[in-house]
NUGU-514005 format. One line per field, with one value per residue: residue number from 1; x, y, z of N, C-alpha, C in turn; residue in three letters. Coordinates in nm, 2 decimals. Each point is the difference from the previous one (the first is absolute). Layout:
<sites>
n [NUM, ...];
nx [X, ...];
ny [Y, ...];
nz [Z, ...];
cax [X, ...];
cay [Y, ...];
caz [Z, ...];
cx [X, ...];
cy [Y, ...];
cz [Z, ...];
res [ala, ...];
</sites>
This chain:
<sites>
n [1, 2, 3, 4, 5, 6, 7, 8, 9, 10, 11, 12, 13, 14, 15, 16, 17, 18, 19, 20, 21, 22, 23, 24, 25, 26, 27, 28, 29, 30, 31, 32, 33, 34, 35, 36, 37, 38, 39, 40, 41, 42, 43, 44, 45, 46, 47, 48, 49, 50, 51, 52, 53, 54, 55, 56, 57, 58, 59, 60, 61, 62, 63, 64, 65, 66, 67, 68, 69, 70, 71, 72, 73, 74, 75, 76, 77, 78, 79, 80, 81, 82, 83, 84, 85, 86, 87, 88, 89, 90, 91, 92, 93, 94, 95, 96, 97, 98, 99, 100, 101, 102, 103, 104, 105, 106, 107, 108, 109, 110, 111, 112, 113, 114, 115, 116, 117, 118, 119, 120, 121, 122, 123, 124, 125, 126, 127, 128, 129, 130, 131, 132, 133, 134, 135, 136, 137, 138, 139, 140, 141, 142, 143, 144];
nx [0.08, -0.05, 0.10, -0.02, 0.10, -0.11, 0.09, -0.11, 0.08, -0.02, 0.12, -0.08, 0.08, -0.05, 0.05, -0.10, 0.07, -0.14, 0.03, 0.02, -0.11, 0.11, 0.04, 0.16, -0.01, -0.01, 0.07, -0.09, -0.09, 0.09, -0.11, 0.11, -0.14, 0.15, -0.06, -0.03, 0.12, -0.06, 0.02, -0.11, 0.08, 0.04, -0.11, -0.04, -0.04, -0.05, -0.03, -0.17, -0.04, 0.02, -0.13, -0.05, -0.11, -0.13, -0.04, 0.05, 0.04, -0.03, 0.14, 0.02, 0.04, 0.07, -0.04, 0.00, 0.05, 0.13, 0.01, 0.09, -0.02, -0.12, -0.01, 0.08, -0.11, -0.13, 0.07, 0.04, -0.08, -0.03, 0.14, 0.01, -0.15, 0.00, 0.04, -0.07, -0.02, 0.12, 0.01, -0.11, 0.01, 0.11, -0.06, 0.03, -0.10, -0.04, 0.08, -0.05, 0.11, -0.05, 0.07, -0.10, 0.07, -0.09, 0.06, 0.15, -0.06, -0.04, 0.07, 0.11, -0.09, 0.05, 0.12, -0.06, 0.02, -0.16, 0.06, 0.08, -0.10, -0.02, 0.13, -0.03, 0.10, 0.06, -0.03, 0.09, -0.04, 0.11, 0.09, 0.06, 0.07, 0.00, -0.08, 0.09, 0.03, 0.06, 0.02, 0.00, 0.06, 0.00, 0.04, 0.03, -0.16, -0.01, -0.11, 0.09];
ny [-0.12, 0.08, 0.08, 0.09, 0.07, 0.08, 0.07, 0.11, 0.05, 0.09, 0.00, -0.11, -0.11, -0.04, -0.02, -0.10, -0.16, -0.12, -0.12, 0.09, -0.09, -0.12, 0.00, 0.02, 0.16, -0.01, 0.11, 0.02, 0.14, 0.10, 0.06, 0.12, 0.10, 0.00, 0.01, -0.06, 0.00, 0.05, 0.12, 0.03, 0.15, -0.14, -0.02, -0.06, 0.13, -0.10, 0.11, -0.07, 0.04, 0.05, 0.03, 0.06, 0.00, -0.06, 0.05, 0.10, 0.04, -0.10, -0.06, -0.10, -0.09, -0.08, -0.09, -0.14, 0.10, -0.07, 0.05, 0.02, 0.03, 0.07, 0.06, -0.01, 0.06, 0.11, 0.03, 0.02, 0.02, 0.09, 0.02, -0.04, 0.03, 0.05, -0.04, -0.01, 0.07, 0.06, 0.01, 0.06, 0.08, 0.05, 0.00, 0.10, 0.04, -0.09, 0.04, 0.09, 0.07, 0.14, 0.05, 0.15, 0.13, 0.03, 0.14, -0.08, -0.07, 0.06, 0.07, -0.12, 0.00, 0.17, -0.05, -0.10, -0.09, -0.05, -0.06, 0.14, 0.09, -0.07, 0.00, 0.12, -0.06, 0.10, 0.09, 0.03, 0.02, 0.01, 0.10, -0.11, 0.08, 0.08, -0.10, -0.08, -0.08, -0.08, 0.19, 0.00, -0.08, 0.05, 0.09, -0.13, -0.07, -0.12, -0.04, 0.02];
nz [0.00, -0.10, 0.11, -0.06, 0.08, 0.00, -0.02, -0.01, -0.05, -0.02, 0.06, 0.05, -0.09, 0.08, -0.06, 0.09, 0.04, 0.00, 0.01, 0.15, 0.06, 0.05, -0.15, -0.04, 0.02, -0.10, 0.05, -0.12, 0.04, -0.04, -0.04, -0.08, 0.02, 0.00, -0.11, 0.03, -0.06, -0.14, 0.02, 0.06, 0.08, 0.03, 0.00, -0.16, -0.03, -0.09, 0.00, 0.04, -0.15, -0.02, -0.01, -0.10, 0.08, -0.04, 0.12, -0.04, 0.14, 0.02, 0.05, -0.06, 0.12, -0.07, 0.06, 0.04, 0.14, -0.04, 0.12, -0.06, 0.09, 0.03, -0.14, 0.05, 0.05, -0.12, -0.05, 0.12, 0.03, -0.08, -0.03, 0.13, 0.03, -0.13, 0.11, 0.13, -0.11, -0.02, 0.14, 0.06, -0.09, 0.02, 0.10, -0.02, 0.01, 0.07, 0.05, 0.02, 0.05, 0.08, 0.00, 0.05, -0.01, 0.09, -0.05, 0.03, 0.10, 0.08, -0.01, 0.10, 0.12, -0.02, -0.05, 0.11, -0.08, -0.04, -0.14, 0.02, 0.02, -0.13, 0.01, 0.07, 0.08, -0.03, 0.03, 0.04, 0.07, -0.03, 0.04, -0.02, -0.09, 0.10, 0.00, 0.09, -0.07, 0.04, 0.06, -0.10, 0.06, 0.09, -0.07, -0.02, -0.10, 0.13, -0.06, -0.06];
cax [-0.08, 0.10, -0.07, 0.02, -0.05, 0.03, 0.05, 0.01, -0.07, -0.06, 0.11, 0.10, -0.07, 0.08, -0.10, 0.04, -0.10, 0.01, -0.01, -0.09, -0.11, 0.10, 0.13, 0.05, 0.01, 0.12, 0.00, 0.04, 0.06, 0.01, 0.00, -0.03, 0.00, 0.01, -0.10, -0.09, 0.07, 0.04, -0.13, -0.09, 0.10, 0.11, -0.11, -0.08, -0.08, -0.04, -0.16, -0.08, -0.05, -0.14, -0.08, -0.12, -0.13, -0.08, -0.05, 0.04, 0.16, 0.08, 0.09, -0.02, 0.08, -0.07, -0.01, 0.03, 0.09, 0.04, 0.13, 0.07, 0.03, -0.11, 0.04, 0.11, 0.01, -0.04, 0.11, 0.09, -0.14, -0.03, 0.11, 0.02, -0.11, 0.05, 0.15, -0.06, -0.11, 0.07, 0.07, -0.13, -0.04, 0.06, 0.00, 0.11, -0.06, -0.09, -0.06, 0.05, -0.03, 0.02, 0.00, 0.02, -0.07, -0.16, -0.06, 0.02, -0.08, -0.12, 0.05, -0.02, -0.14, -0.10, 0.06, -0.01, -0.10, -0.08, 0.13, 0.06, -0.07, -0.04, 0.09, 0.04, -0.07, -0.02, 0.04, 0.05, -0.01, 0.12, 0.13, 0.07, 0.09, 0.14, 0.03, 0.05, -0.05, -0.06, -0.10, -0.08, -0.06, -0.05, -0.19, -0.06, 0.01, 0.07, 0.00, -0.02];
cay [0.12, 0.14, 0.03, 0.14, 0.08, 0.16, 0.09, 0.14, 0.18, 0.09, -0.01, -0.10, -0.10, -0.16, -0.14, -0.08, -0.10, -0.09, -0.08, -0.06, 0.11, 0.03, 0.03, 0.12, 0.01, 0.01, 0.06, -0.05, 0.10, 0.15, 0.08, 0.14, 0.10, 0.17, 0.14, 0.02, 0.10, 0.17, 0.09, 0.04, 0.08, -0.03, -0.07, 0.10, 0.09, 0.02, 0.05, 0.01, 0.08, 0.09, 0.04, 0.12, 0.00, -0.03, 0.13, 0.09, 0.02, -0.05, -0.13, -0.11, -0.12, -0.10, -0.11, 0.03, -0.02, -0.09, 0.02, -0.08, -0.15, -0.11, -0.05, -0.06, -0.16, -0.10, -0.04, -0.08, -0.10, -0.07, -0.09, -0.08, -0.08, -0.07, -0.05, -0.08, -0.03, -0.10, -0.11, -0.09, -0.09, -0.12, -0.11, 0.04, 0.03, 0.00, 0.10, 0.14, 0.02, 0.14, 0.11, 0.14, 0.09, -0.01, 0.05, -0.11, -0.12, 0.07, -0.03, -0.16, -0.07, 0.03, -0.10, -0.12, -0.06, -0.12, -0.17, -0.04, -0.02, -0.17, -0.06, 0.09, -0.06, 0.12, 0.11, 0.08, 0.18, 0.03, 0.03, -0.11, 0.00, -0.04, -0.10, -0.12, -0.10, -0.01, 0.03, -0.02, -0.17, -0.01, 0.13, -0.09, -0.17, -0.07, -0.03, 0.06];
caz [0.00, 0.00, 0.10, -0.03, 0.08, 0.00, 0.12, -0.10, 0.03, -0.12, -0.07, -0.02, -0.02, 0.03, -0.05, 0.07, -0.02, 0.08, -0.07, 0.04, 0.09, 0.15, -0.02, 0.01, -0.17, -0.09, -0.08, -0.12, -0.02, 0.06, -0.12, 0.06, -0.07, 0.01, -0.02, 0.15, 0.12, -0.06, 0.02, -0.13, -0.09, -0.12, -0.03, -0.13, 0.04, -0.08, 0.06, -0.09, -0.07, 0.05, -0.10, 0.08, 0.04, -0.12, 0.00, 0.15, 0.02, 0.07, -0.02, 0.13, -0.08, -0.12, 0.04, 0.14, 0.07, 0.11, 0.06, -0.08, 0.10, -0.02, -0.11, 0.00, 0.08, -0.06, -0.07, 0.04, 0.02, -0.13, -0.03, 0.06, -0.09, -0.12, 0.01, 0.01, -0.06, -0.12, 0.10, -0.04, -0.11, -0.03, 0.09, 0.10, 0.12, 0.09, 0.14, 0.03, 0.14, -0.10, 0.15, -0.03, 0.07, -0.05, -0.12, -0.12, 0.00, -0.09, -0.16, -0.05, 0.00, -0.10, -0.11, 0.00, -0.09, 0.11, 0.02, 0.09, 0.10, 0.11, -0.01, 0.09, 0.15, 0.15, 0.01, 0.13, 0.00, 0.06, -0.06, 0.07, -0.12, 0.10, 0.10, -0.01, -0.03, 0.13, 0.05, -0.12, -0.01, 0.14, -0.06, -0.10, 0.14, -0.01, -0.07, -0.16];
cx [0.09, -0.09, 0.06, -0.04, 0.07, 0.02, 0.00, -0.03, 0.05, 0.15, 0.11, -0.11, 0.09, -0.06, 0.12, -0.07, 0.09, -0.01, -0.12, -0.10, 0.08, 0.11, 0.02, -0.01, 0.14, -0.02, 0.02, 0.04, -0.04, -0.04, -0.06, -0.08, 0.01, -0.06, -0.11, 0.08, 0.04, -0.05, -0.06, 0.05, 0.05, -0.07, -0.02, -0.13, -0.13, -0.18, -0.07, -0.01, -0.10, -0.10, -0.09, -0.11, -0.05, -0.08, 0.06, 0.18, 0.05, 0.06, 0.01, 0.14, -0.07, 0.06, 0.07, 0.15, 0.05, 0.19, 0.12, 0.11, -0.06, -0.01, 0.11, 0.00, -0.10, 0.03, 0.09, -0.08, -0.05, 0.13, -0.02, -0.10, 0.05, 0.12, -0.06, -0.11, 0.05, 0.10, -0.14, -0.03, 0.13, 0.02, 0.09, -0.09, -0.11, -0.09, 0.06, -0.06, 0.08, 0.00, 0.10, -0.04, -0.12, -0.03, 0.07, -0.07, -0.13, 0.04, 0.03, -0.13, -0.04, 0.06, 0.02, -0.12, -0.04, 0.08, 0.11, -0.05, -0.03, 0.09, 0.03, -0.04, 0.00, 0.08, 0.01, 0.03, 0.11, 0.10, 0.12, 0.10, 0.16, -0.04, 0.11, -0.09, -0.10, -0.12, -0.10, -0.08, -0.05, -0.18, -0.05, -0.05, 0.12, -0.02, -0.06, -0.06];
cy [0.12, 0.11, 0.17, 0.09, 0.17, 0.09, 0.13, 0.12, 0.09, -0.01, -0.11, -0.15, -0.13, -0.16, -0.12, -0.12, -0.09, -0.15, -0.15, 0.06, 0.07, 0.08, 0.17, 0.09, 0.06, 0.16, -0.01, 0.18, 0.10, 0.10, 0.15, 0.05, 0.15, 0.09, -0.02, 0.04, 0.11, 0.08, 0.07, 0.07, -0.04, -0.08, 0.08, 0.02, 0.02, 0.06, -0.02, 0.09, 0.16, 0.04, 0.12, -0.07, 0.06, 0.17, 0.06, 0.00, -0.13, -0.09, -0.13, -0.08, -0.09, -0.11, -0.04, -0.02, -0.12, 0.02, -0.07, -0.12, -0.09, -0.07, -0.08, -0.16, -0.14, -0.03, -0.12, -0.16, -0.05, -0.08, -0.09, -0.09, -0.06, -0.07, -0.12, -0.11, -0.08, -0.13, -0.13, -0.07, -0.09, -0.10, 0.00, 0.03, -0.09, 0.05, 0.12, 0.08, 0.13, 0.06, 0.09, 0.07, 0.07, 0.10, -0.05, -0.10, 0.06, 0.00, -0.10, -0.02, 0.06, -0.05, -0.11, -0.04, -0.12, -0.09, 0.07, 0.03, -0.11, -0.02, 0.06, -0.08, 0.07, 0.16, 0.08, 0.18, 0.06, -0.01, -0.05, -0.01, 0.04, -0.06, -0.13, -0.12, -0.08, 0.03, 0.02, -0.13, 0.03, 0.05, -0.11, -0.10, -0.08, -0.12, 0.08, -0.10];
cz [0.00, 0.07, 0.02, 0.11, -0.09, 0.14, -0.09, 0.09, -0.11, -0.07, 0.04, 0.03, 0.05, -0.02, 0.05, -0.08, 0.11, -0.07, 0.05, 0.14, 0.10, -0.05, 0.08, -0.11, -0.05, -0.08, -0.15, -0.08, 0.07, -0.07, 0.08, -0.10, 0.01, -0.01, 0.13, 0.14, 0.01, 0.11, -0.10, -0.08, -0.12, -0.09, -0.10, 0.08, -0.09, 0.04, -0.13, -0.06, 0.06, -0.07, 0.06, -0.05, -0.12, 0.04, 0.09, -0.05, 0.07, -0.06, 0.09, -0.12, -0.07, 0.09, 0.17, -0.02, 0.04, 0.01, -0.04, 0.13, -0.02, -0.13, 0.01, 0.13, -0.05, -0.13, 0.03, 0.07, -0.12, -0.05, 0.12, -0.04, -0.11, 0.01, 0.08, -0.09, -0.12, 0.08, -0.01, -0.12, -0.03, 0.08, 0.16, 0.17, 0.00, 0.12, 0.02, 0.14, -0.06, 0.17, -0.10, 0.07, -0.02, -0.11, -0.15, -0.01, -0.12, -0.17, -0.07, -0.06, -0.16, -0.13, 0.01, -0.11, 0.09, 0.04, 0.08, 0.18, 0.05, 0.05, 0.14, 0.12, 0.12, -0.04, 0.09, -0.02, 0.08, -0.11, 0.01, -0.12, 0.07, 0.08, -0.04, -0.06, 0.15, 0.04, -0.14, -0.02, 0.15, -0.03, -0.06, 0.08, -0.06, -0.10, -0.14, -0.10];
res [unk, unk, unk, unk, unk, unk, unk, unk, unk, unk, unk, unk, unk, unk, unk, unk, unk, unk, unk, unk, unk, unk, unk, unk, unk, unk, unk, unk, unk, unk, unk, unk, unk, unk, unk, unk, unk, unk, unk, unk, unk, unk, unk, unk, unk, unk, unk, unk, unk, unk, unk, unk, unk, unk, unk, unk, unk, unk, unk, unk, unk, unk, unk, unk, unk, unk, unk, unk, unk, unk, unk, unk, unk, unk, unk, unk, unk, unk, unk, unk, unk, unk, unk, unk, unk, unk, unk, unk, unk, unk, unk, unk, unk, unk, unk, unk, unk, unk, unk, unk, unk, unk, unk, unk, unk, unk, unk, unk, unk, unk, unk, unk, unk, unk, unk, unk, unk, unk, unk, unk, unk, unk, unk, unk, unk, unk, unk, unk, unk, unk, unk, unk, unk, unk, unk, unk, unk, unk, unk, unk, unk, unk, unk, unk];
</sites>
């Protein structure tokens, strides 16, 4: 049984597996995404459009706002997803166990496709990406 644990927050992803329910896990990678450690400053700046109002004087923006961090963490949720999702089909996961921190979790959730949701056996709401291996398998049951 291939047995996949995620460790994410907005700019770093740790993908562990286990080979078995009792096993240890095996860090398999480490992946950074810098641009979610920019500050916004340094961040393209790109502001919606503006338009004036059909009567009258006024101006409003053309479309919604979203803060380019935050752009940048679902982005980075959407790659981890599709990375996940091509491990699944090819047969690589079985079980997935996903601890994030709770406004990345929220993003996972929103680029998870149904097949690999099934596959999700627990999720944990915590930030645990500098943690040791160890205490990373301790946040977990004991049987996986």
């Amino acid at each position: 049984m291939a047995i996949w644990v995620l460790v994410a927050d907005a700019g770093r992803a740790r993908f562990f597996s286990a080979d078995s329910a009792t096993a240890s896990l095996v860090e398999a990678e480490d992946r950074l995404h810098p641009e979610s450690r920019l500050h916004e400053r340094e961040m393209a700046s790109d502001e919606p459009g503006r338009t004036h109002d059909s009567h009258g004087e006024g101006q409003h923006a053309m479309g919604k706002k979203v803060d380019p961090k935050s752009q940048e963490a679902i982005r980075f949720a959407k790659e981890l997803c599709e990375d996940l999702e091509h491990r699944r089909t090819g047969g690589q996961v079985d079980a997935l166990y996903v601890i994030a921190e709770p406004a990345f979790l929220g993003h996972l959730r929103d680029h998870m496709g149904a097949p690999l949701k099934q596959l999700v056996r627990d999720e944990i709401n915590r930030d645990l990406t500098e943690h040791a291996v160890a205490d990373i398998r301790g946040h977990l049951p004991e049987q996986l």
